[in-house]
TORKOL-4160 file (C-alpha; in steps of 0.2 Angstrom, whole numbers, padded with zeros to 4 digits, m for minus):
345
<pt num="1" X="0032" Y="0904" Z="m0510"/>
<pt num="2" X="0042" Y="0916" Z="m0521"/>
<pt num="3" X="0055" Y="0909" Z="m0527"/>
<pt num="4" X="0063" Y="0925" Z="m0534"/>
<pt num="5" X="0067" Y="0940" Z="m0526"/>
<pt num="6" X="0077" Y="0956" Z="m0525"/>
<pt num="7" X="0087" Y="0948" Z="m0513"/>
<pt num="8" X="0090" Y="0931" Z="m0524"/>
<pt num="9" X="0098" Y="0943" Z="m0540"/>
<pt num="10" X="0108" Y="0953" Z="m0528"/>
<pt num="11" X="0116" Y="0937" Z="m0520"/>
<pt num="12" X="0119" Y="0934" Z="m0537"/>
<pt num="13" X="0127" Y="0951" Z="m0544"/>
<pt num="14" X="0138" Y="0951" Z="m0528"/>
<pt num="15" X="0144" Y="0931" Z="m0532"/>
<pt num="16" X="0149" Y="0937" Z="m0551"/>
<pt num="17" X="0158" Y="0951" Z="m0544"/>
<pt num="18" X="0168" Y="0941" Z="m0531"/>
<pt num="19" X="0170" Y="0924" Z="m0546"/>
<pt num="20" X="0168" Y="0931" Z="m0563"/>
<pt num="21" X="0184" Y="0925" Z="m0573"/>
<pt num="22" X="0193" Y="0939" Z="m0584"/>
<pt num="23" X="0188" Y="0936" Z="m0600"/>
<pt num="24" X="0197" Y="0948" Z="m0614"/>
<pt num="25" X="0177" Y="0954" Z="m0622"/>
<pt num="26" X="0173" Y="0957" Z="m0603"/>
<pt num="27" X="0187" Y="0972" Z="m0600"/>
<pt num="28" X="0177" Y="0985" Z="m0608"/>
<pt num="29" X="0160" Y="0986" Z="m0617"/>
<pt num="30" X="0164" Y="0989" Z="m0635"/>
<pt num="31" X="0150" Y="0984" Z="m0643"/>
<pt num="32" X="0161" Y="0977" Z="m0657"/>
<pt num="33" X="0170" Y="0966" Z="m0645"/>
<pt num="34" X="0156" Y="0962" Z="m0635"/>
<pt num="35" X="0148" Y="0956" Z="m0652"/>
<pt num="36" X="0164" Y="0949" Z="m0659"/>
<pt num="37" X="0165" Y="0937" Z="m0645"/>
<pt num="38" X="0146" Y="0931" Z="m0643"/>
<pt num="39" X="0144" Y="0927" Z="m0662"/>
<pt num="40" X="0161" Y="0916" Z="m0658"/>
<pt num="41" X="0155" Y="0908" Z="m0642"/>
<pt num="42" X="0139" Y="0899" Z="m0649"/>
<pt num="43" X="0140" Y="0882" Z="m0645"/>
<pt num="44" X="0159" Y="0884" Z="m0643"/>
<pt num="45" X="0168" Y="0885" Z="m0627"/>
<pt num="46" X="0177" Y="0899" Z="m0620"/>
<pt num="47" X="0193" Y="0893" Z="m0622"/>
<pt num="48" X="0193" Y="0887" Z="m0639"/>
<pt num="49" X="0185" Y="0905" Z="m0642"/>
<pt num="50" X="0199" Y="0915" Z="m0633"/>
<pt num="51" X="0215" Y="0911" Z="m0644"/>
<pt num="52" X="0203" Y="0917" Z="m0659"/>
<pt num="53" X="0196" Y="0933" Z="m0652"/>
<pt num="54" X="0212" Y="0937" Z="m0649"/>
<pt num="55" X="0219" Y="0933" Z="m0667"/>
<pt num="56" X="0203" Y="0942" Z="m0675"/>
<pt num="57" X="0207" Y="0958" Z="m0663"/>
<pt num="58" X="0225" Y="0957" Z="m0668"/>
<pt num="59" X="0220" Y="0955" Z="m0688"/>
<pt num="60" X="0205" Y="0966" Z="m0688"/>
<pt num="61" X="0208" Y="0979" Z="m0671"/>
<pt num="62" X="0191" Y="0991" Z="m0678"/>
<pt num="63" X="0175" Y="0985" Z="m0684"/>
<pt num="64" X="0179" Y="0993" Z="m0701"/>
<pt num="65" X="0195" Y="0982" Z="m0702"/>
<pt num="66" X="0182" Y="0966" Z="m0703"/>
<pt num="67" X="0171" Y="0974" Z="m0713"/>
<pt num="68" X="0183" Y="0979" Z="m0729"/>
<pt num="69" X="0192" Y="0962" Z="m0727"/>
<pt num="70" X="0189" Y="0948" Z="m0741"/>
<pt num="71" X="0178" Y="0935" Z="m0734"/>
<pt num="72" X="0191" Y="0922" Z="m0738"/>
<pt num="73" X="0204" Y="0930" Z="m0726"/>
<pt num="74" X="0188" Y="0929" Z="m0713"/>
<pt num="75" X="0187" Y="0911" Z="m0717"/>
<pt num="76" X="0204" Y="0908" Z="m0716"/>
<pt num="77" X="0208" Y="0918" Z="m0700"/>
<pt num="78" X="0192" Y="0905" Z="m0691"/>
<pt num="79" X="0199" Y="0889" Z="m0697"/>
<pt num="80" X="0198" Y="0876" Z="m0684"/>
<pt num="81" X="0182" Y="0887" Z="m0677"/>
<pt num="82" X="0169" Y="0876" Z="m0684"/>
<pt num="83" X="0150" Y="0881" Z="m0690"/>
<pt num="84" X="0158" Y="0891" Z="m0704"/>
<pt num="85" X="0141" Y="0900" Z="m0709"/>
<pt num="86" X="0145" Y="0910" Z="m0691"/>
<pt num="87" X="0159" Y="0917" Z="m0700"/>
<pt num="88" X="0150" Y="0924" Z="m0716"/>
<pt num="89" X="0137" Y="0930" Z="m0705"/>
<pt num="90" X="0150" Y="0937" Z="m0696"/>
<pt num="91" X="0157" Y="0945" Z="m0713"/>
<pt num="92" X="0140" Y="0950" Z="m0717"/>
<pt num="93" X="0134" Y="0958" Z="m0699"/>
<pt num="94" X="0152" Y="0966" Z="m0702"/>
<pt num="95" X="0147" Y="0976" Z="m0717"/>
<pt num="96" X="0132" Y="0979" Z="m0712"/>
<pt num="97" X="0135" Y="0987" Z="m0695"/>
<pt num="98" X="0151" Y="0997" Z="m0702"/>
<pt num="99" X="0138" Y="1004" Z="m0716"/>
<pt num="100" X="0127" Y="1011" Z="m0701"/>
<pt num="101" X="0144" Y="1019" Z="m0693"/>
<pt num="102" X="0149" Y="1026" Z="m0710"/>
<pt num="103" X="0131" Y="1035" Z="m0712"/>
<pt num="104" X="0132" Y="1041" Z="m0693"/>
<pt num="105" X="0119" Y="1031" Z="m0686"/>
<pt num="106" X="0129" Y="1022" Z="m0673"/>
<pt num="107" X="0127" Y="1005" Z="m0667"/>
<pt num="108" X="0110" Y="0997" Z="m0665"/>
<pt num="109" X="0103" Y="1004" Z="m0649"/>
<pt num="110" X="0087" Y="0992" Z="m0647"/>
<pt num="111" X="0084" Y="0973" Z="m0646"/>
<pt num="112" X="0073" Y="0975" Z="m0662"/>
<pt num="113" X="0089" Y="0984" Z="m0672"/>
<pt num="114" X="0100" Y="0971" Z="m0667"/>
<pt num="115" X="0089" Y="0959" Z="m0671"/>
<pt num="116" X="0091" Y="0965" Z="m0693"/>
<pt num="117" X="0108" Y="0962" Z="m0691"/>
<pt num="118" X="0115" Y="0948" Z="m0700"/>
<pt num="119" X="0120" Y="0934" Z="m0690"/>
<pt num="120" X="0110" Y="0942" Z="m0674"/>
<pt num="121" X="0098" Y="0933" Z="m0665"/>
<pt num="122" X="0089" Y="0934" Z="m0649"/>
<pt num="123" X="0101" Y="0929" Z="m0637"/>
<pt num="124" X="0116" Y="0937" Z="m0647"/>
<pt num="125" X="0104" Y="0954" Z="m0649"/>
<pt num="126" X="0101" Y="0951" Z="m0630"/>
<pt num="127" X="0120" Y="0949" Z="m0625"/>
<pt num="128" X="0122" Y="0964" Z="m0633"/>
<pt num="129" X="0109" Y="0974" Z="m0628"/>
<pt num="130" X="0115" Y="0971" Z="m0609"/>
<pt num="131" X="0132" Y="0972" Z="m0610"/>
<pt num="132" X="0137" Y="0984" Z="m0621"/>
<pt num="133" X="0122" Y="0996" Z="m0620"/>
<pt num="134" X="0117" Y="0991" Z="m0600"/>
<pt num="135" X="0098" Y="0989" Z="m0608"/>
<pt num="136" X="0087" Y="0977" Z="m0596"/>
<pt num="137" X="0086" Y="0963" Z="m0611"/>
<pt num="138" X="0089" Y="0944" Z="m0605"/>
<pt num="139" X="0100" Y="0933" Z="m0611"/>
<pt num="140" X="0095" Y="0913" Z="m0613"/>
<pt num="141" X="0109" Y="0900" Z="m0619"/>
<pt num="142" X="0113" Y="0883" Z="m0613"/>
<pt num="143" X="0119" Y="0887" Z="m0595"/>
<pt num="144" X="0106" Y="0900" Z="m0592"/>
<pt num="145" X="0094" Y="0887" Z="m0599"/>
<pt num="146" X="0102" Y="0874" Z="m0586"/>
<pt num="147" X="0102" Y="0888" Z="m0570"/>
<pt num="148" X="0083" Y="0892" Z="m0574"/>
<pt num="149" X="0075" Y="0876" Z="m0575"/>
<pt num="150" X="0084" Y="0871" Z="m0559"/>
<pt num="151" X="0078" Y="0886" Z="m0550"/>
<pt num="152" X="0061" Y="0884" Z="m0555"/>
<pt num="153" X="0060" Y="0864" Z="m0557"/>
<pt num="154" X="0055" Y="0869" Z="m0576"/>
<pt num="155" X="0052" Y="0851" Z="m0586"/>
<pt num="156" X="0054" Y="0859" Z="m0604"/>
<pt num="157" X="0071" Y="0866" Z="m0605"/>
<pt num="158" X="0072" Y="0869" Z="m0625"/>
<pt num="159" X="0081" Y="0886" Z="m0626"/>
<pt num="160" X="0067" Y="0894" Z="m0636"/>
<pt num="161" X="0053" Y="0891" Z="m0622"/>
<pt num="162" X="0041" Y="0905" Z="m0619"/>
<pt num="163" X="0045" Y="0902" Z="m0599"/>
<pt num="164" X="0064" Y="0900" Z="m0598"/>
<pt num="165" X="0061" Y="0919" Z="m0608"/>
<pt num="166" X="0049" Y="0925" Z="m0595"/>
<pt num="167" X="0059" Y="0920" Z="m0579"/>
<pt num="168" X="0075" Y="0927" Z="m0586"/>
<pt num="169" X="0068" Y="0942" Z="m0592"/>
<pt num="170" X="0060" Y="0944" Z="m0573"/>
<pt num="171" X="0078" Y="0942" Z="m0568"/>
<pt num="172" X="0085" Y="0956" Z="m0578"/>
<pt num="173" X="0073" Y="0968" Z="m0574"/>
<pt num="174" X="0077" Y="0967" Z="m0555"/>
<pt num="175" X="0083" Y="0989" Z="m0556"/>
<pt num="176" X="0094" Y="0985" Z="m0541"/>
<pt num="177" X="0108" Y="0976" Z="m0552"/>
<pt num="178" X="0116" Y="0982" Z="m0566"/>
<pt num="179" X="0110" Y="0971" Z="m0581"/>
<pt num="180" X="0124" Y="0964" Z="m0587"/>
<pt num="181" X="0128" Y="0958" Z="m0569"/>
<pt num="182" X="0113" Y="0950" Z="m0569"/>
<pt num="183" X="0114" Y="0939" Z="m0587"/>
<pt num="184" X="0134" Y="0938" Z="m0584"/>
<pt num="185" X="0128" Y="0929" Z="m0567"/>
<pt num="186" X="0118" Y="0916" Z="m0574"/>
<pt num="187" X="0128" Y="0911" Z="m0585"/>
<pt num="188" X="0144" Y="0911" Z="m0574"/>
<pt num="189" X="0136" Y="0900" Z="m0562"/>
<pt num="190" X="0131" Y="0890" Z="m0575"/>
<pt num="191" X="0148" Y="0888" Z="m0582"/>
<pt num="192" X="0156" Y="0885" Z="m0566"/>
<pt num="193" X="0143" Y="0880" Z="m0554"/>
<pt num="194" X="0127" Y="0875" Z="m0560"/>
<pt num="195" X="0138" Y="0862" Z="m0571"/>
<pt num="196" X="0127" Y="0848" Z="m0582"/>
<pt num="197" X="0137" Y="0835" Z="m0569"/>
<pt num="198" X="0141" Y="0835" Z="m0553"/>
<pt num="199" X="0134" Y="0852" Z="m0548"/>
<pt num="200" X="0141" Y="0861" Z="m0532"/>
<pt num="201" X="0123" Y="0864" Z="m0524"/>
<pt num="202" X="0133" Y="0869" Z="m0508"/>
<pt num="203" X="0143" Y="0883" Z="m0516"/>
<pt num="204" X="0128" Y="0891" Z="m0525"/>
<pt num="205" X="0123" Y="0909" Z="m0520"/>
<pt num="206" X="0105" Y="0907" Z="m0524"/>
<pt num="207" X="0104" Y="0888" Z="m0519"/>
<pt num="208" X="0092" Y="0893" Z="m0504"/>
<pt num="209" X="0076" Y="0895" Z="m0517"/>
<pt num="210" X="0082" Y="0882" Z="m0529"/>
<pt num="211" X="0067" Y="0871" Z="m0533"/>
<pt num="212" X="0078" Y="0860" Z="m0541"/>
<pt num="213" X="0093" Y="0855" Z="m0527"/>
<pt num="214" X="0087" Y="0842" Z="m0521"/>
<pt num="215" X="0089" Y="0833" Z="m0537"/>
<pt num="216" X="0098" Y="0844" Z="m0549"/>
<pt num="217" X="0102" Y="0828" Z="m0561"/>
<pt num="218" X="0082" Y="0829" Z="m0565"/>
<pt num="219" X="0083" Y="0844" Z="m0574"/>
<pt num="220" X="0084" Y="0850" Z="m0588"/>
<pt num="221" X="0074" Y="0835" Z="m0595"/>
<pt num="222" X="0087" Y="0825" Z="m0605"/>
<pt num="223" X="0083" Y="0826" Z="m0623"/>
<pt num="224" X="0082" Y="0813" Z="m0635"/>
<pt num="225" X="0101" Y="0812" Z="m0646"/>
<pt num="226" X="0098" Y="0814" Z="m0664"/>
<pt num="227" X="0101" Y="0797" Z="m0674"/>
<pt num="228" X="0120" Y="0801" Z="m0680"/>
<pt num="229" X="0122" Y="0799" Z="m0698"/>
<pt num="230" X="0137" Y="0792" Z="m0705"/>
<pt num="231" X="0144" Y="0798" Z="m0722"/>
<pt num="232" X="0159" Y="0791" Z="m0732"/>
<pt num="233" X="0172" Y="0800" Z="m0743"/>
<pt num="234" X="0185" Y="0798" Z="m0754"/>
<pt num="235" X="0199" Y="0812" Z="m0756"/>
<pt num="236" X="0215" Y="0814" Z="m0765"/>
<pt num="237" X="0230" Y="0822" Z="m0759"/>
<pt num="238" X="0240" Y="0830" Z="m0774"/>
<pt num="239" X="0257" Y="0838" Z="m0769"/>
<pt num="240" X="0273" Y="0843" Z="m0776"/>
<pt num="241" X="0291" Y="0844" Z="m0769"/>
<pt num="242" X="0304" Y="0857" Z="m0774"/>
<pt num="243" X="0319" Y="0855" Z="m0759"/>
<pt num="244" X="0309" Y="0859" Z="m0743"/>
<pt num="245" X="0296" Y="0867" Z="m0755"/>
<pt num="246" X="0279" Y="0857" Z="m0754"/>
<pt num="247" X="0265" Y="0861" Z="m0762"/>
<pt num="248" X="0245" Y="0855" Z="m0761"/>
<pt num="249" X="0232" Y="0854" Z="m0774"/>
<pt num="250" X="0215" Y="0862" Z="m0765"/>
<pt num="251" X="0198" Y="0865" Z="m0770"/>
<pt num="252" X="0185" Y="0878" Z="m0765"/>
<pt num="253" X="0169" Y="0872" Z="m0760"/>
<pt num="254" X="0156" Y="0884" Z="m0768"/>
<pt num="255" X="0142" Y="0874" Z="m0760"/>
<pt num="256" X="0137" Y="0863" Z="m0747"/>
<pt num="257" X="0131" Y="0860" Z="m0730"/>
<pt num="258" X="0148" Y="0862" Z="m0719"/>
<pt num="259" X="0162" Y="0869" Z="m0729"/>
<pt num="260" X="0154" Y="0881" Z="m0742"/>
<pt num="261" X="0168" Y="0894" Z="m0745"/>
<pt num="262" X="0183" Y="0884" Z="m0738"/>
<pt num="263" X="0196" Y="0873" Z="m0746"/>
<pt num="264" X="0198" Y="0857" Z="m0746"/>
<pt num="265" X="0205" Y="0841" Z="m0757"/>
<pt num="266" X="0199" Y="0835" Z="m0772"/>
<pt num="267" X="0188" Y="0822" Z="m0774"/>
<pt num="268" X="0196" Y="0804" Z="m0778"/>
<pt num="269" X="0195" Y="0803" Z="m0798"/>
<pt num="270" X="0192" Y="0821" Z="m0800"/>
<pt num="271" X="0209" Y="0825" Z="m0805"/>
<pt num="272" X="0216" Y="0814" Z="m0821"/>
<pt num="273" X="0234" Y="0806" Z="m0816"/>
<pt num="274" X="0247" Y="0802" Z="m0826"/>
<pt num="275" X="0256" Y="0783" Z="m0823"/>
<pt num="276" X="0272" Y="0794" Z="m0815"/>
<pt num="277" X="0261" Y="0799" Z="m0801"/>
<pt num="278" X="0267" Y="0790" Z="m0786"/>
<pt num="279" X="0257" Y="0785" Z="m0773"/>
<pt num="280" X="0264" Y="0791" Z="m0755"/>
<pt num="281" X="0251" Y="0782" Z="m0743"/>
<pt num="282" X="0233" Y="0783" Z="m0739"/>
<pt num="283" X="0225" Y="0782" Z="m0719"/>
<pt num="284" X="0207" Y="0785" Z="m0716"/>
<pt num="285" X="0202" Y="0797" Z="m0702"/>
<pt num="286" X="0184" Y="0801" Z="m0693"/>
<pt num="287" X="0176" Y="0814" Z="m0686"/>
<pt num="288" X="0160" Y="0824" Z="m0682"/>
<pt num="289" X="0150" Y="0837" Z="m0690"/>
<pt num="290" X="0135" Y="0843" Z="m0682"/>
<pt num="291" X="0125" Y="0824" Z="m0679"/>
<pt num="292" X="0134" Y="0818" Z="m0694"/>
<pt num="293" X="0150" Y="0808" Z="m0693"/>
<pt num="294" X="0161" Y="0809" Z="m0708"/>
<pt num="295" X="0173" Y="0795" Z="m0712"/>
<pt num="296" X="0184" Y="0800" Z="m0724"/>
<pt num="297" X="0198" Y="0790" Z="m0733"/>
<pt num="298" X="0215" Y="0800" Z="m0740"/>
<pt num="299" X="0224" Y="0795" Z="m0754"/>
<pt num="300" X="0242" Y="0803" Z="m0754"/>
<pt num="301" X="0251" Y="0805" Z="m0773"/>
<pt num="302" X="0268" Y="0814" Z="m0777"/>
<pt num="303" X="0262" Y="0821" Z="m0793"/>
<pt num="304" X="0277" Y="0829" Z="m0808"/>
<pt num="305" X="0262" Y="0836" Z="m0822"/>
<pt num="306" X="0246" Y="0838" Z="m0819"/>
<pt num="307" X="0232" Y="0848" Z="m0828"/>
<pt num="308" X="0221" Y="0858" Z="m0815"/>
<pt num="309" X="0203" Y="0862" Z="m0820"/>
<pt num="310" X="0196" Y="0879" Z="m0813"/>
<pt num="311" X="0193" Y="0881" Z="m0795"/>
<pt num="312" X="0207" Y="0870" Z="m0792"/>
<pt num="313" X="0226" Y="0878" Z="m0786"/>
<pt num="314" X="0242" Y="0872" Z="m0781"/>
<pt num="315" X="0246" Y="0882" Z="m0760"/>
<pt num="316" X="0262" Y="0881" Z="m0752"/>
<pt num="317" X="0259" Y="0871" Z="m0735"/>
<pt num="318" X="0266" Y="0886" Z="m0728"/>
<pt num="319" X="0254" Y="0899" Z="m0733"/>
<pt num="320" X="0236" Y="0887" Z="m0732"/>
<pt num="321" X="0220" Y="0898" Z="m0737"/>
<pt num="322" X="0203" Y="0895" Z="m0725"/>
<pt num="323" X="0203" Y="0876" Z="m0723"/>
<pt num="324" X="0192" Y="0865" Z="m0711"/>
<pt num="325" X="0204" Y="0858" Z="m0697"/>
<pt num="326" X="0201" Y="0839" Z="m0701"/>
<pt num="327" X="0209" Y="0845" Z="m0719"/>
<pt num="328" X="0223" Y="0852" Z="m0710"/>
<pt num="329" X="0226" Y="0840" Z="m0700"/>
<pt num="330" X="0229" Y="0829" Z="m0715"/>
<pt num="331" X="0241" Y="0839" Z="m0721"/>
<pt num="332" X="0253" Y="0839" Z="m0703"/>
<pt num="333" X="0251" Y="0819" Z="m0707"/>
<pt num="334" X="0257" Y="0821" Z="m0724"/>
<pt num="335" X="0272" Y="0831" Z="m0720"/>
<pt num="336" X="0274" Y="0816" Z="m0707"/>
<pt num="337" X="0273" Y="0805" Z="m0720"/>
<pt num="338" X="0285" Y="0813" Z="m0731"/>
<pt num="339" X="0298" Y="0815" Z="m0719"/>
<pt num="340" X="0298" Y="0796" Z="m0712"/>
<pt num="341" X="0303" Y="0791" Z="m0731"/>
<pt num="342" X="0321" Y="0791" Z="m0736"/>
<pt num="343" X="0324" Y="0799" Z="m0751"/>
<pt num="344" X="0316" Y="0809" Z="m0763"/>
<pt num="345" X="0297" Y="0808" Z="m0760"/>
């Protein structure tokens, strides 16, 4: 039996077409949108993504804009985002695509161009490729991944799989729908229909030549989870009051795994404190990093002198630099803290 056919992909074009949510990177295909938004959407849902897309758009309207801006103002501007090595590679492809604009060569036009960007990979080269540039390249993330080894019963579902490739890129190459049609489809239904639970078989426009339907929950093949590793730390939060004023001591990160280029509290002990440093309070909180969960303890001290060493400066808590959200969230509880005692504090 075949299991795909002209007739499958058109089902398909004319369901996106009728379903497809309005998306702000789908109402035209600037390639530095389109780009803008795919580098934000790995593994990260589309509507943490949104509020950012817009904020970059707003800060940096022209690709040029991202390009010539600091790197810190890009970190700062994706706090909260996580995977902050997106961001530099963002900053990176940035720079590197605004130099091929200022030399008058254009955008990348092939897969293989896209593919020397910074940052670019091959489903972000092929997001691309197909919506911005209509180019018959296919797409392959976690819901096309999902769609394909449903439709073909496929056991080995890792994204990186010769066959997922080959079936999607037989998708995409059907001439009678637009290719961006065609990769926004899959990936739609599997957003919205071909969910990872509870999957509405009986709303799917291609559910007649699904291998997969009658037992969708077989597929893809559950993978083993990654042993979660736990790591403990011990921070300090240094601040000073003026009136309303208050003000943080912060460190940048120059290396490191998660937050290389962000900044975040000192160390515990790092800092030498004087005896008329008060301690405000202290609270532990937890939360995950990839397969690691960090469980951090804070220690919150009203400091009047203290001697900074390099790297380390006093921010208002109104005018923060790029820091990781579990940091900022620390600091919304340390104004808590300050305002639930009487007095001066």
């Amino acid at each position: 039996m075949r299991w795909m056919s002209v007739n499958t992909v058109r089902k398909l074009g004319d369901w996106y077409r009728r379903n497809a949510r309005d998306l702000p990177w789908r109402r035209d295909r600037d390639p530095y949108r389109i780009w803008l938004s795919e580098i934000m959407l790995q593994q990260t849902q589309v509507k943490t993504v949104i509020p950012y897309f817009e904020a970059f758009l707003d800060k940096f309207p022209a690709l040029e804009d991202l390009a010539d801006a600091p790197v810190d103002e890009v970190l700062r501007l994706w706090a909260g985002l996580g995977y902050y090595s997106r961001a530099r590679n963002l900053h990176a492809g940035a720079r590197s695509l605004a130099g091929r604009l200022r030399a008058g060569k254009g955008y990348p036009g092939s897969r293989k161009d896209w593919l020397e960007i910074p940052g670019v990979g091959p489903y972000t080269a092929g997001a691309v490729c197909s919506i911005a540039l209509g180019l018959r390249e296919p797409i392959v993330d976690g819901n096309v991944v999902r769609v394909m080894s449903r439709f073909y019963a496929i056991e080995n579902s890792d994204p990186r799989h010769a066959e997922i490739w080959k079936h999607a890129r037989k998708w995409v190459e059907v001439l009678e729908v637009e290719p961006e049609t065609i990769n926004q489809g899959l990936m739609e239904l599997g957003a919205l229909i071909c969910t990872p639970r509870n999957p509405r078989c009986e709303e799917c426009p291609i559910r007649r030549n699904c291998r997969g339907k009658t037992d969708p929950s077989r597929y893809p093949v559950k993978k083993k989870k990654a042993e979660v590793l736990k790591v403990a730390e011990e921070v300090w939060i240094l601040y000073r009051r003026d009136g309303r004023k208050c003000e943080v001591v912060l460190k940048q990160n120059s290396s490191g795994p998660w937050r290389r280029g962000l900044w975040d509290f000192p160390p515990s002990g790092s800092v030498a404190l004087g005896r008329d440093n008060a301690l405000l309070a202290e609270w532990s909180s937890s939360y995950a990093v990839t397969r690691h969960r960090i469980n951090r303890q804070h220690r919150a001290y009203r400091v009047s002198r203290l001697s900074l060493k390099s790297g380390y400066e006093w921010f208002s808590l109104n005018e923060l630099p790029a820091v990781p959200a579990p940091t900022r969230r620390a600091l919304i509880r340390l104004r808590q803290e300050i305002d639930q005692r009487p007095g001066p504090v």
